[in-house]
N, CA, C and O atoms as a GROMACS GRO file, in nm:
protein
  436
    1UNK      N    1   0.084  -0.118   0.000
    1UNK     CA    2   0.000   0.000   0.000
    1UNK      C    3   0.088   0.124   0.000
    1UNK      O    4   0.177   0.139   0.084
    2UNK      N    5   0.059   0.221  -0.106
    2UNK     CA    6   0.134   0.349  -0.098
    2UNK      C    7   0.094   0.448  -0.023
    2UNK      O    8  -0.026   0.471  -0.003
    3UNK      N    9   0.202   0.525   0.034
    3UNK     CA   10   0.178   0.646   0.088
    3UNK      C   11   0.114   0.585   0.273
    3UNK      O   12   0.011   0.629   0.324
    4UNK      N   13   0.198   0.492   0.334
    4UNK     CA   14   0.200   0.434   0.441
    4UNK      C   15   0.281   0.499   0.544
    4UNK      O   16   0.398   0.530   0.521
    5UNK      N   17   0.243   0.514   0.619
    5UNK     CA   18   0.359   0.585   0.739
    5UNK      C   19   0.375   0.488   0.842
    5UNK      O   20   0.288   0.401   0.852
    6UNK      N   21   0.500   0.488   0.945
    6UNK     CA   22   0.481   0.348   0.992
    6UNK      C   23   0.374   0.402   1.121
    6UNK      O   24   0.340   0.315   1.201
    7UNK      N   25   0.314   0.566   1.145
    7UNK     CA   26   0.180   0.528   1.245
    7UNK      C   27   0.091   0.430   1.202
    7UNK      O   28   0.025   0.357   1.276
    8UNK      N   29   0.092   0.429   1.062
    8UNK     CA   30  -0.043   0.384   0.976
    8UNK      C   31  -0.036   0.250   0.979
    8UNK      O   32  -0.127   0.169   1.001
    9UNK      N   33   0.074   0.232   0.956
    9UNK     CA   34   0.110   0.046   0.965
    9UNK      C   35   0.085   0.006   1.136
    9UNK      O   36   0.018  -0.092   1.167
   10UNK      N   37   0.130   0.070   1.210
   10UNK     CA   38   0.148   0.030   1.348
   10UNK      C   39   0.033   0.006   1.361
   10UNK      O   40   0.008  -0.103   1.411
   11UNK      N   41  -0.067   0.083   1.328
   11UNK     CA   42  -0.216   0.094   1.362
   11UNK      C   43  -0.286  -0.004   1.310
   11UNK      O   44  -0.378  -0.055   1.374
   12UNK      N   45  -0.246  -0.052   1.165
   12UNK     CA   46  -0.293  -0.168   1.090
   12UNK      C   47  -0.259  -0.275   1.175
   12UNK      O   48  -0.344  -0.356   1.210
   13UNK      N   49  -0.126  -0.282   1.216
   13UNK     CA   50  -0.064  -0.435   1.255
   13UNK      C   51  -0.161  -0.459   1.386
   13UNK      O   52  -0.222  -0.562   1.417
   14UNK      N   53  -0.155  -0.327   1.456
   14UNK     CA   54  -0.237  -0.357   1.623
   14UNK      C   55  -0.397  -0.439   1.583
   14UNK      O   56  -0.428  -0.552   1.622
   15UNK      N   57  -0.468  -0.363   1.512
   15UNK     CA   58  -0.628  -0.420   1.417
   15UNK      C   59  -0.607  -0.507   1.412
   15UNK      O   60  -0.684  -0.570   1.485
   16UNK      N   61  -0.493  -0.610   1.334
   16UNK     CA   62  -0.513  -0.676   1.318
   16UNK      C   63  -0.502  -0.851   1.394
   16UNK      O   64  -0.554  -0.960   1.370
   17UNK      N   65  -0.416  -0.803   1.484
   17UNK     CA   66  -0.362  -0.886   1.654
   17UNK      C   67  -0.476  -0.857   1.706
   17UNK      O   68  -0.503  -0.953   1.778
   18UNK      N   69  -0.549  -0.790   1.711
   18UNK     CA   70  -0.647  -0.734   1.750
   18UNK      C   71  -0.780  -0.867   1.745
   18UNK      O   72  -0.843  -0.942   1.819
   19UNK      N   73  -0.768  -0.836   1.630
   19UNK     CA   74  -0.870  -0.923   1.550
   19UNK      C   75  -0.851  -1.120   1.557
   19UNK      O   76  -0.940  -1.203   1.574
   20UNK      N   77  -0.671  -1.145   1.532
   20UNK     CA   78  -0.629  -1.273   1.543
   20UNK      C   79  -0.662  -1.294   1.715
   20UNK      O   80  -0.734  -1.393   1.731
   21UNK      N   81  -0.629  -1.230   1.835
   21UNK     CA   82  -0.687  -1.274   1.950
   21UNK      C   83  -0.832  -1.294   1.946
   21UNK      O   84  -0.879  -1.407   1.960
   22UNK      N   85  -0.949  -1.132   1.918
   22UNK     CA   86  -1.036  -1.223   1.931
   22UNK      C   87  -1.092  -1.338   1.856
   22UNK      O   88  -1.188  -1.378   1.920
   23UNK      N   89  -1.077  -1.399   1.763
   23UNK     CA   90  -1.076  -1.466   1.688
   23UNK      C   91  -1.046  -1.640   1.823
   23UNK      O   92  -1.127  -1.725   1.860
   24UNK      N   93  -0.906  -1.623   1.855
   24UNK     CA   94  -0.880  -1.743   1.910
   24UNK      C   95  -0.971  -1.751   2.023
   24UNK      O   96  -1.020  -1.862   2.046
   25UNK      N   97  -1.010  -1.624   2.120
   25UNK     CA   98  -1.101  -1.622   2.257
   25UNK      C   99  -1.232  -1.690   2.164
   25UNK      O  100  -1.264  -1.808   2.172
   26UNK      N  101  -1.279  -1.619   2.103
   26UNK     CA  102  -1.381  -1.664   2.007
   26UNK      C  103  -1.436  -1.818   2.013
   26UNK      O  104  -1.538  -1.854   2.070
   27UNK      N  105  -1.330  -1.911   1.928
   27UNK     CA  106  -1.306  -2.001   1.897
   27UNK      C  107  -1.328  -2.089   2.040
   27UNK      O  108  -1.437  -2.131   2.078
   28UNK      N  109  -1.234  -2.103   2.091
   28UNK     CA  110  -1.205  -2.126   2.268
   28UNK      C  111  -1.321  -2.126   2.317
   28UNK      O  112  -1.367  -2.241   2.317
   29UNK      N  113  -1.412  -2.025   2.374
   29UNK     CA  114  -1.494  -2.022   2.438
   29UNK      C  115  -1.662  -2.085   2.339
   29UNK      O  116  -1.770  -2.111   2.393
   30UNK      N  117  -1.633  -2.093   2.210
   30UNK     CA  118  -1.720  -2.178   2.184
   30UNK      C  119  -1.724  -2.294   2.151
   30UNK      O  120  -1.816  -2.352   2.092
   31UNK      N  121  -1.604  -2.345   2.195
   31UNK     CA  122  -1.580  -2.482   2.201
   31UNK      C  123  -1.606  -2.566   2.298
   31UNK      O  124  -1.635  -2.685   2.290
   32UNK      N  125  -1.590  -2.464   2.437
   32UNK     CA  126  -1.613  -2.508   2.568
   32UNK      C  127  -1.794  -2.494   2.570
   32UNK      O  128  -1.861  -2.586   2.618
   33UNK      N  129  -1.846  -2.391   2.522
   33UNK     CA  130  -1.979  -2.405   2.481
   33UNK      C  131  -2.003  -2.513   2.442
   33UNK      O  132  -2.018  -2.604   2.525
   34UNK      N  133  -2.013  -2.536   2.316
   34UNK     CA  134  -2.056  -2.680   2.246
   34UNK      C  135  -2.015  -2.830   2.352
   34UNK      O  136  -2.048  -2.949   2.353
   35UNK      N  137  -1.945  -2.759   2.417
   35UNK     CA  138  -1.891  -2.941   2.472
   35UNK      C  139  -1.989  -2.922   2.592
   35UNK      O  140  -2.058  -3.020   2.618
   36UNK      N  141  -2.008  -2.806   2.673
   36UNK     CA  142  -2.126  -2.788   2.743
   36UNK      C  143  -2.217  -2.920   2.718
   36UNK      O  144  -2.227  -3.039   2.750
   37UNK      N  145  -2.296  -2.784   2.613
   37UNK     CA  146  -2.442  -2.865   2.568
   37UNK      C  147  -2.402  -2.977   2.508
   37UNK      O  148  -2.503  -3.045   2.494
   38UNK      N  149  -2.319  -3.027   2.469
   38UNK     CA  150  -2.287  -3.244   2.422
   38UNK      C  151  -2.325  -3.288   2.527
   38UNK      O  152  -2.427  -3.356   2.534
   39UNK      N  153  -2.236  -3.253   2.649
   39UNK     CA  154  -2.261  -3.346   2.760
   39UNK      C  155  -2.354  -3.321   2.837
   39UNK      O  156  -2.351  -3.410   2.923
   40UNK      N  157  -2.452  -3.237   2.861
   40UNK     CA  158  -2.518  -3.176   2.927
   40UNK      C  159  -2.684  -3.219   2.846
   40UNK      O  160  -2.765  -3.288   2.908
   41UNK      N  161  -2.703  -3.187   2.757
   41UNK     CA  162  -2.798  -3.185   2.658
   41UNK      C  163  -2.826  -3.272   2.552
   41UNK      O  164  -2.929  -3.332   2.520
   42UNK      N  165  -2.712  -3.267   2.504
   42UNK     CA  166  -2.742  -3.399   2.373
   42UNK      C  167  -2.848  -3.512   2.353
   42UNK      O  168  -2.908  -3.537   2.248
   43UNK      N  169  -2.860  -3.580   2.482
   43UNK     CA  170  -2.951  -3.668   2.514
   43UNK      C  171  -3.068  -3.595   2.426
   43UNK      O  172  -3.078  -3.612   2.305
   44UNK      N  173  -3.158  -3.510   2.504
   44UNK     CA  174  -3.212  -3.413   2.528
   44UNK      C  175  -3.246  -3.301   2.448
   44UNK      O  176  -3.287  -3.188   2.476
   45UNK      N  177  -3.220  -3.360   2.342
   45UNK     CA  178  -3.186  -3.193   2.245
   45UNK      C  179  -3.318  -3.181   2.196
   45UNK      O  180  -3.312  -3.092   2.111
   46UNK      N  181  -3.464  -3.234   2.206
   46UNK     CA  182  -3.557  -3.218   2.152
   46UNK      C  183  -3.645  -3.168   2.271
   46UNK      O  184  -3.761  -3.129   2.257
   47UNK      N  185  -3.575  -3.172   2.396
   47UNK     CA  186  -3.605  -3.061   2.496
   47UNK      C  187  -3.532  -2.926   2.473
   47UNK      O  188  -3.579  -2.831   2.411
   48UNK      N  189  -3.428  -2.931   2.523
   48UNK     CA  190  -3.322  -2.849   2.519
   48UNK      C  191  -3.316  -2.731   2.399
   48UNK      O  192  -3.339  -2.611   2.416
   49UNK      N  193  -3.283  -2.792   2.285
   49UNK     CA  194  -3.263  -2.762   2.167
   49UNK      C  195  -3.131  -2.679   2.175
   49UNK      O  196  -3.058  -2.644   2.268
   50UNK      N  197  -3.131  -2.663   2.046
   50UNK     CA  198  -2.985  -2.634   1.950
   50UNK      C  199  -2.959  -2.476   2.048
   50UNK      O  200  -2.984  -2.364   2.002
   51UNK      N  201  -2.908  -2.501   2.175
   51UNK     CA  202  -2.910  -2.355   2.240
   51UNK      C  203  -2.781  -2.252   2.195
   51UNK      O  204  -2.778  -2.134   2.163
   52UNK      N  205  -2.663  -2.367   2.210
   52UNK     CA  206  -2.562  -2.274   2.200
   52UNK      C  207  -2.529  -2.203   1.991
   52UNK      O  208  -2.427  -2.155   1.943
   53UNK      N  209  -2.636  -2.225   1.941
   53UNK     CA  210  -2.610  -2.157   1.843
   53UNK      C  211  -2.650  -1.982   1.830
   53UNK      O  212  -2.621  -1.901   1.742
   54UNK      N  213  -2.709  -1.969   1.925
   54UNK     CA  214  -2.706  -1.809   1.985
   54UNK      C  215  -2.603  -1.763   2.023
   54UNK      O  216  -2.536  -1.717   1.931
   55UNK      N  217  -2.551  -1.754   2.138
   55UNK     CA  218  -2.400  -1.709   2.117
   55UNK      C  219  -2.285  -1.695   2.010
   55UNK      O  220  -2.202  -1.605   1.993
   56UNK      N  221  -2.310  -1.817   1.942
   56UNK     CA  222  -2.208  -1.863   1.853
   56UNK      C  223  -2.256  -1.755   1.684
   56UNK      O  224  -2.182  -1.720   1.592
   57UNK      N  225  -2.373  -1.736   1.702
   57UNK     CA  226  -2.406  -1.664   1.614
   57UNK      C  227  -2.406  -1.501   1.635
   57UNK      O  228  -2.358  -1.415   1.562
   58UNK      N  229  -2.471  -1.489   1.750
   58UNK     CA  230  -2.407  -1.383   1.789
   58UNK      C  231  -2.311  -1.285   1.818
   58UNK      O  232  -2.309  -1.162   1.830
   59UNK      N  233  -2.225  -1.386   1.825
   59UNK     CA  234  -2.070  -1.300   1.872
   59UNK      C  235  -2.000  -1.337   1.716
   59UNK      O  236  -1.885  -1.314   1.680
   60UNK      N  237  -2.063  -1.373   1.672
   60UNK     CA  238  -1.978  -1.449   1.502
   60UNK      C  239  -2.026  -1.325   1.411
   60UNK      O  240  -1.978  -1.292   1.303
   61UNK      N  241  -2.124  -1.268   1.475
   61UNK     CA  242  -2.201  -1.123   1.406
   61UNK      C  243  -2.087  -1.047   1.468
   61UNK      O  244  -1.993  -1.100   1.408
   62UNK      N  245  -2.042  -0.976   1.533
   62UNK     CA  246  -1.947  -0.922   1.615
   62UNK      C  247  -1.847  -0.941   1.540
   62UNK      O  248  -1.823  -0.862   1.450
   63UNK      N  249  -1.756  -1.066   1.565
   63UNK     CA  250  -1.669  -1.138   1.505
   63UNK      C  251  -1.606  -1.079   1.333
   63UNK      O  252  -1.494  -1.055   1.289
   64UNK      N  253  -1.737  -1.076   1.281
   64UNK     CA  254  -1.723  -1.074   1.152
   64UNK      C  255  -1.720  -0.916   1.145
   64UNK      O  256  -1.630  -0.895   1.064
   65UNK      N  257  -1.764  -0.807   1.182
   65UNK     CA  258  -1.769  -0.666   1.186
   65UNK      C  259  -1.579  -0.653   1.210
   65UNK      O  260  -1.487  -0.605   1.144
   66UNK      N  261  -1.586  -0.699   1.297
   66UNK     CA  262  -1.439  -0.652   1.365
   66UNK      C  263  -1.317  -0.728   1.256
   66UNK      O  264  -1.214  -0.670   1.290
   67UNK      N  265  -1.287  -0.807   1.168
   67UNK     CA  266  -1.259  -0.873   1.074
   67UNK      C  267  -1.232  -0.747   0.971
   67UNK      O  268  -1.136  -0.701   0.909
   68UNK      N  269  -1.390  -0.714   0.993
   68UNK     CA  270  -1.397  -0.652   0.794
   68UNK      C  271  -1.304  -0.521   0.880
   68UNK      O  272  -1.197  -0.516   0.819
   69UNK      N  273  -1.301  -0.441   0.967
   69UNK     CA  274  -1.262  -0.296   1.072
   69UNK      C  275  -1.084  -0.378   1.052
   69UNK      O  276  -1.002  -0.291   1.023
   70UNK      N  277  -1.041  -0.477   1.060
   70UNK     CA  278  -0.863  -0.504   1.045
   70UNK      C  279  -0.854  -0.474   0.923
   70UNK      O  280  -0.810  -0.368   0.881
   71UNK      N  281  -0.900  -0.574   0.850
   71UNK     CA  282  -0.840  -0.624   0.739
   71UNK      C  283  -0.869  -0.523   0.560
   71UNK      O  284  -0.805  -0.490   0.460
   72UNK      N  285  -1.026  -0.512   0.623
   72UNK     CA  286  -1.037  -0.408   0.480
   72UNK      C  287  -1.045  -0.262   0.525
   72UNK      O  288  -1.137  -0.196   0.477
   73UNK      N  289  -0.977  -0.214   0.593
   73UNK     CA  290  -0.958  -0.050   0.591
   73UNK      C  291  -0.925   0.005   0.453
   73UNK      O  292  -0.826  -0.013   0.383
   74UNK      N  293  -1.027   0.070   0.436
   74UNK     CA  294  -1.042   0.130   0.296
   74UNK      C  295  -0.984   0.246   0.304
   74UNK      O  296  -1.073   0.328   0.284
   75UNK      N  297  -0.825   0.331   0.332
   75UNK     CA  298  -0.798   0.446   0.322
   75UNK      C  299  -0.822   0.510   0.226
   75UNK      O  300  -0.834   0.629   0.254
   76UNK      N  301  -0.837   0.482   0.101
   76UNK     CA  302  -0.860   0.608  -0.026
   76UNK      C  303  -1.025   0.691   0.045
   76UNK      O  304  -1.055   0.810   0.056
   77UNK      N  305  -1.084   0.594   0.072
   77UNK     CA  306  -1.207   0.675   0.090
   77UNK      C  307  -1.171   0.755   0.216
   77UNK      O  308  -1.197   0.874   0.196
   78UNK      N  309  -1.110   0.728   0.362
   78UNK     CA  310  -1.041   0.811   0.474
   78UNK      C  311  -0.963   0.931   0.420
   78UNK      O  312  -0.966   1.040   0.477
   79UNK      N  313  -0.885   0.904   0.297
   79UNK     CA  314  -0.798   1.027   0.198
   79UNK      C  315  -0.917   1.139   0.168
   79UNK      O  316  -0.926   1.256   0.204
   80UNK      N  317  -1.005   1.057   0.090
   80UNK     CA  318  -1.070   1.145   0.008
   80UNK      C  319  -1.167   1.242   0.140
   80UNK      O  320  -1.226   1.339   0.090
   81UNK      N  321  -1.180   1.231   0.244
   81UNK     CA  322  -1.290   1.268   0.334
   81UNK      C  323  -1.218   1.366   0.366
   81UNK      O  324  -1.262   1.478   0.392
   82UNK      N  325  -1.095   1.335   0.369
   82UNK     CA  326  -0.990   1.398   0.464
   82UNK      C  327  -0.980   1.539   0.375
   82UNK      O  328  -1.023   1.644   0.423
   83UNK      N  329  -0.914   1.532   0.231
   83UNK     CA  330  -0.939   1.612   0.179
   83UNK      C  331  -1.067   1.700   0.116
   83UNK      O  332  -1.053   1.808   0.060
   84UNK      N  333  -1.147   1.657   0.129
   84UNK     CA  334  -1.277   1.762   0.117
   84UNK      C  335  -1.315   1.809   0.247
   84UNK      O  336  -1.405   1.892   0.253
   85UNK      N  337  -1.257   1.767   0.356
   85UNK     CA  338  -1.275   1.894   0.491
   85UNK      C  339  -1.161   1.958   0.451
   85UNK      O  340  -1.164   2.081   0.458
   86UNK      N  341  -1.047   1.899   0.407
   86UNK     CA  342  -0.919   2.008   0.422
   86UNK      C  343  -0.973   2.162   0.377
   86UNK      O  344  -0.956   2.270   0.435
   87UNK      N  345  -1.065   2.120   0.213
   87UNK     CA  346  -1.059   2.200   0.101
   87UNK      C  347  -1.153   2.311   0.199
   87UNK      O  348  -1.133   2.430   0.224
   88UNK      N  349  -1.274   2.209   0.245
   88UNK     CA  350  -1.437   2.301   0.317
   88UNK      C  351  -1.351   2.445   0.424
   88UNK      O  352  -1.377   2.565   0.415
   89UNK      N  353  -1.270   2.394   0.496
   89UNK     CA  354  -1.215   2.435   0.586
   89UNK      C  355  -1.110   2.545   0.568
   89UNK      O  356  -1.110   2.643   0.643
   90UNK      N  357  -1.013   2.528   0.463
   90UNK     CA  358  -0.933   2.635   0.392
   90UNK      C  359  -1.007   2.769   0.289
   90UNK      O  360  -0.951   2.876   0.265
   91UNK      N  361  -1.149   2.724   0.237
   91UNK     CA  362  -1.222   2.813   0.209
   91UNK      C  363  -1.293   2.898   0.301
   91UNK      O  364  -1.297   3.021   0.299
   92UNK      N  365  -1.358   2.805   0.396
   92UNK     CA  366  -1.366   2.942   0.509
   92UNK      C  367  -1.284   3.007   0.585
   92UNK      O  368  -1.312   3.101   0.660
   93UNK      N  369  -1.178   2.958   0.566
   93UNK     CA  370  -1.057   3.042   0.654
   93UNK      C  371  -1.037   3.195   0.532
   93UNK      O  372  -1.038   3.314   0.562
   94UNK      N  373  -1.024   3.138   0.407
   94UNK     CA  374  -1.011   3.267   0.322
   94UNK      C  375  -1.120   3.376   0.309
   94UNK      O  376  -1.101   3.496   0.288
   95UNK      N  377  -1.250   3.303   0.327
   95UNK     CA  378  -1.389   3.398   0.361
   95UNK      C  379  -1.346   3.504   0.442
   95UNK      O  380  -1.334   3.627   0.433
   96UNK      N  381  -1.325   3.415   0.526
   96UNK     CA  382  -1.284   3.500   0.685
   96UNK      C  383  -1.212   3.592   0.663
   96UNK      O  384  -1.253   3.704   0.692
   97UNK      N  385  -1.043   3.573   0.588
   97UNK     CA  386  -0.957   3.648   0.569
   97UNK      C  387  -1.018   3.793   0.509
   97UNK      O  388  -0.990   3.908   0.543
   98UNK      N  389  -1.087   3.758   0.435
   98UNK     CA  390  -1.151   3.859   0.323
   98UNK      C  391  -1.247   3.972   0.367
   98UNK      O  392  -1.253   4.088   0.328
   99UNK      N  393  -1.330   3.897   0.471
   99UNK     CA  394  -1.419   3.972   0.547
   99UNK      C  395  -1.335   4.105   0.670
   99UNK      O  396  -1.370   4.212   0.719
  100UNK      N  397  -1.231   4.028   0.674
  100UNK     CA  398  -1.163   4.125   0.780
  100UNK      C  399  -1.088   4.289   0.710
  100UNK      O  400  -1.035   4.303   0.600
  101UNK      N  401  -1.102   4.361   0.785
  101UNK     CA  402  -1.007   4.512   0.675
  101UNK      C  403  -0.913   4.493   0.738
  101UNK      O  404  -0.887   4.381   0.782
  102UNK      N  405  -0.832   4.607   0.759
  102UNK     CA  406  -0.652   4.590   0.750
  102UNK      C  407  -0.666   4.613   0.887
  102UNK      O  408  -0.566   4.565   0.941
  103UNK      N  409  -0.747   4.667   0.977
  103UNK     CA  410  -0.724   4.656   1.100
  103UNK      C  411  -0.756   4.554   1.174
  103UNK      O  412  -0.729   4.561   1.294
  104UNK      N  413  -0.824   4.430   1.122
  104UNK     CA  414  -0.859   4.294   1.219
  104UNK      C  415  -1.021   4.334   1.226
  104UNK      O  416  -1.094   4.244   1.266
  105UNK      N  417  -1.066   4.426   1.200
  105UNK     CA  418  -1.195   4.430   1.256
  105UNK      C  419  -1.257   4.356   1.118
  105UNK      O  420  -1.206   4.362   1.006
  106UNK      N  421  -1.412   4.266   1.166
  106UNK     CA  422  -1.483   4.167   1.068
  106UNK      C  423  -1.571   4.340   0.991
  106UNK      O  424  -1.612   4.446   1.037
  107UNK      N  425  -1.559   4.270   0.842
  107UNK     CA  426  -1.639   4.396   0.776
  107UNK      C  427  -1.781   4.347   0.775
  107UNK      O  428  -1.791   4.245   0.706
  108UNK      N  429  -1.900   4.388   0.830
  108UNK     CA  430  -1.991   4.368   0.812
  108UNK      C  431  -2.079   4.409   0.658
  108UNK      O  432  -2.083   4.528   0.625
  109UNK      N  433  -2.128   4.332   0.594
  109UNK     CA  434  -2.239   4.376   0.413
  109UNK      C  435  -2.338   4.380   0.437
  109UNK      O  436  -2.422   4.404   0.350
   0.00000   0.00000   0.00000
């Protein structure tokens, strides 16, 4: 990727450790889930039912947000935002300039 600074990378690399931990907690804790309800439920599952697929779907909704937030950071569009406040922002500074006379005072029209 061009035009990278290493804040920009640092920031990428952290997202994305970020993302590989929760990923493994993720994983982990719905494993210990599922083995839950095997031993607990299985018998049973037409009482019980398919419970731990709530969590697992749930946090996999989560999961997957925080994924696309590492991995596809779309900077051209962060560029482009960046520069149309630059532009919004340097035009009213020249308004301003313009409005003022040589002594600082705002000219009122």
């Amino acid at each position: 990727m061009k035009g990278l600074n290493d804040d920009k990378m640092w920031e990428m690399a952290e997202k994305r450790v970020g993302f590989r931990r929760h990923f493994f907690v993720y994983a982990l804790i719905n494993i210990i889930i599922i083995s839950l309800w095997f031993f607990t439920s299985y018998k049973d599952a037409d009482k019980g039912g398919y419970w731990f697929v709530f969590p697992l779907l749930g946090w996999g909704i989560g999961l997957a947000f925080h994924y696309w937030a590492a991995f596809h950071d779309d900077l051209s569009s962060i560029e482009k935002e960046y520069q149309k406040l630059k532009e919004k922002y340097q035009v009213d500074e020249e308004v301003d300039a313009e409005t003022k006379d040589t002594s600082g005072n705002t000219r009122r029209f």
